[in-house]
N, C-alpha and C positions, 0 to 999 in steps of 0.2 A: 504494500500500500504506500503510494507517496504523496506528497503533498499535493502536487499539481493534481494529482487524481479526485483529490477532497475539495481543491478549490473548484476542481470542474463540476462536480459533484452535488455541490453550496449551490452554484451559482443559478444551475440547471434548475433544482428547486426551487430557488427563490425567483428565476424570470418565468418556469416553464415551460420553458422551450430549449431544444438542446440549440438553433438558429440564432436566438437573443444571448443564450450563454456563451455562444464563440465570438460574437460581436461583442458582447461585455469586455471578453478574455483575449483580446484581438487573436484571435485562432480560429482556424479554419473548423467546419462542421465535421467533416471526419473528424479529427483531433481530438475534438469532447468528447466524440459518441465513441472513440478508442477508449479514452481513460475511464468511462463510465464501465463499457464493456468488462474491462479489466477491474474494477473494482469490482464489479460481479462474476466475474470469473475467480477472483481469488477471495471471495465471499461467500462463492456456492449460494448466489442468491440475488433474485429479481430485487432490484431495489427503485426503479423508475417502472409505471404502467404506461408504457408508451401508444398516446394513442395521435389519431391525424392532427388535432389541434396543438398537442403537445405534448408534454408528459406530468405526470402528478406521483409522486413516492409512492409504495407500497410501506406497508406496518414495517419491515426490516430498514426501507431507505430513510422512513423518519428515525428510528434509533439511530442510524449514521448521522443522518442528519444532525442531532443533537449534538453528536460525540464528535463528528468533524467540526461545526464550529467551537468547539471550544478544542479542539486539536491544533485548528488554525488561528485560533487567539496566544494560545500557548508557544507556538512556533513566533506568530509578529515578537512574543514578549523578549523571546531568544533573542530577536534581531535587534532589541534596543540595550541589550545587555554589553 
């Protein structure tokens, strides 16, 4: 699991759409739906319901949810240390 995985992850949730999270993250639409993929691949576990208008978490992606932002608050805290 790495970080860019969790911000893509955040972000997706909070716009979603995986199309508004690459333009947030100036990253291209593949490149989201990679690190998403991947975070469910090493998760063993749907964490976005992907549907035509966009996506919405499932029960497992809001527990990440949770735990990646405060994973990615933890992280900024490192970078002002």
């Amino acid at each position: 699991m790495k970080i860019s995985e969790l911000q893509a992850f955040v972000t997706v949730v909070e716009t979603g759409n995986i199309t508004l999270a690459a333009e947030r993250l100036n990253r291209v639409q593949s490149s989201i739906s990679h690190r998403i993929r991947s975070l469910e691949d090493n998760l063993d576990t749907l964490l976005l319901d992907r549907k035509t208008g966009g996506c919405i978490p499932t029960k497992q992606g809001l527990i990440l949810y949770e735990y990646a932002l405060k994973i990615l608050r933890l992280a900024e805290d490192c970078k002002k240390i």
